[in-house]
C-alpha positions, 0 to 999 in steps of 0.5 A: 491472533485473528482478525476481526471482519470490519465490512463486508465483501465490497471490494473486487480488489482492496489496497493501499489502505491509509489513516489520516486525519485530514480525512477523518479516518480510513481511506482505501482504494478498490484497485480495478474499480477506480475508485476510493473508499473511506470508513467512518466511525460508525463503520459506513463506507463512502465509495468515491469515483476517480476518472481512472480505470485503475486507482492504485494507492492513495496517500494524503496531500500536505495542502488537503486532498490527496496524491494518488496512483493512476493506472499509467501515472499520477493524480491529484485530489484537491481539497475540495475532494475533484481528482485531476489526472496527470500526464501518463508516463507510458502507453502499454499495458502496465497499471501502478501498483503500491507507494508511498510518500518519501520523506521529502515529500516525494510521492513514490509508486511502483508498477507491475504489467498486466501479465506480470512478466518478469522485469516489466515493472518500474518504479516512479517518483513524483516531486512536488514540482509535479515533475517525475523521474523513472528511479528503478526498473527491471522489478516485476510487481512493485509492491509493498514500501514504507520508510523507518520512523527516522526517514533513512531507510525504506521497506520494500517487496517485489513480490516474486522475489518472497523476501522483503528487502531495505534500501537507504534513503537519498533525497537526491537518489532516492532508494539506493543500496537494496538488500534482503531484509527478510526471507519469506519464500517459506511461508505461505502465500507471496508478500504484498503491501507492508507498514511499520509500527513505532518502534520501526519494525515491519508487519507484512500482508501475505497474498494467498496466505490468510496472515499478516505477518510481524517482522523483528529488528532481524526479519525474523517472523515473531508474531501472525495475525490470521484474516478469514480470506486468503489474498491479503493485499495491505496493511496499515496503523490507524484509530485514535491511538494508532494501535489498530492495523487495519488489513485489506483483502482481494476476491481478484480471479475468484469464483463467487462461491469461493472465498466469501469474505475476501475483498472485506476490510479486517482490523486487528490490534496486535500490541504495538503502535504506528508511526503517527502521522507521516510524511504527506505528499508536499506537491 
């Protein structure tokens, strides 16, 4: 199955996509712009500023607005669409990366260093108290995370290791227990952000492998959907009937005349559903 191109190349470094009604649609972030994207139905593209260097993942707000992922913590938009940075939670030059919102209602992020040295990432939680809590460390970069429908595990992917990992669920712990789920250490390309569909199985975006890739209930590769650019970053179930996945792409690091479609947004719709709307961050 090939994906088809929705945009064309606006973004430096697309992430993070999300679908929620309370904002119409579609949100995305372009990542080292700082700043938020948003499609509507008729295809435009809104482009919306946040006051960090970095926006790293966007996830909706129970009370309207959204929770983000700033460069070196949290953020806030209100309903009135005003995005009020929290305290940084390091100094150095690490940035957040990828997340997703628990299901207490716990926002989830995890980071990586700029240069990417192994064990210089973490991962971070942020309650609806808008207090955090450190709850992993030693990861290099904090990828790709998303919960089962019944909220007991979690799918998880710190890029260098070319696997896709599950871990249990805590409300108190949070994420314990990890373990492999899914080599990918074969397949082309190093696996970034991930969802799940209805039915709790995975579909997994390959970074420098031109594919989003569709994981049964054992891991296993059973389905590839090609996208018409190589750094394939995240992926997410969205439309009025959640059958369309929604696919972002990076032109990071390349040469103007390579690659040009990188940095579009793709759609696919390969068969399946996603979970409907999921647990919005409750703070």
């Amino acid at each position: 199955m090939d994906a088809e191109r929705l945009t064309d190349s606006i973004c430096y470094h697309a992430e993070g996509p999300s679908w929620s009604d309370s904002w119409g649609g579609l949100r995305w972030v372009d990542m080292l712009a700082g700043d938020l994207l948003h499609l509507h139905e008729d295809g435009d593209v809104d482009r919306i500023e946040t006051p960090s260097p970095v926006v790293a993942c966007v996830r909706p707000r129970r009370q309207g607005g959204a929770v983000l992922a700033v460069e070196k913590g949290f953020a806030l938009e209100g309903a009135d669409g005003g995005v009020e940075l929290l305290e940084d939670l390091w100094d150095g030059p690490v940035r957040m990366n990828e997340g997703s919102v628990a299901p207490d209602g716990s926002f989830l992020c995890g980071s990586m260093a700029y240069d990417q040295h192994e064990g210089g990432a973490e991962m971070w939680r942020l309650f609806p108290d808008l207090s955090t809590r450190r709850i992993a460390t030693g990861l290099t970069i904090s990828n790709g995370l998303a919960f089962s429908p019944d909220g007991t595990l979690a799918y998880y992917v710190d890029t260098p290791t070319g696997r896709v990992d599950v871990l249990d669920w805590d409300d108190e712990r949070a994420l314990v227990n990890r373990r492999p789920f899914s080599d990918l250490s074969a397949e082309e390309g190093g696996p970034d952000g991930l969802c799940l569909d209805a039915d709790g199985h995975v579909w997994v975006a390959m970074n420098g492998g031109s594919a989003v890739l569709g994981l049964d209930a054992l891991g296993s590769v059973v389905q590839r959907i090609e996208v018409g650019a190589r750094q394939v970053t995240a992926c997410t179930f969205g439309g009025d009937d959640l059958a369309t996945l929604f696919i972002t792409t990076s032109r990071e690091n390349l040469a103007d005349d390579d690659d040009p479609a990188a940095g579009s947004l793709f759609a696919a719709t390969p068969g399946v559903k996603g979970l409907g709307p999921g647990t919005a961050f409750a703070g």
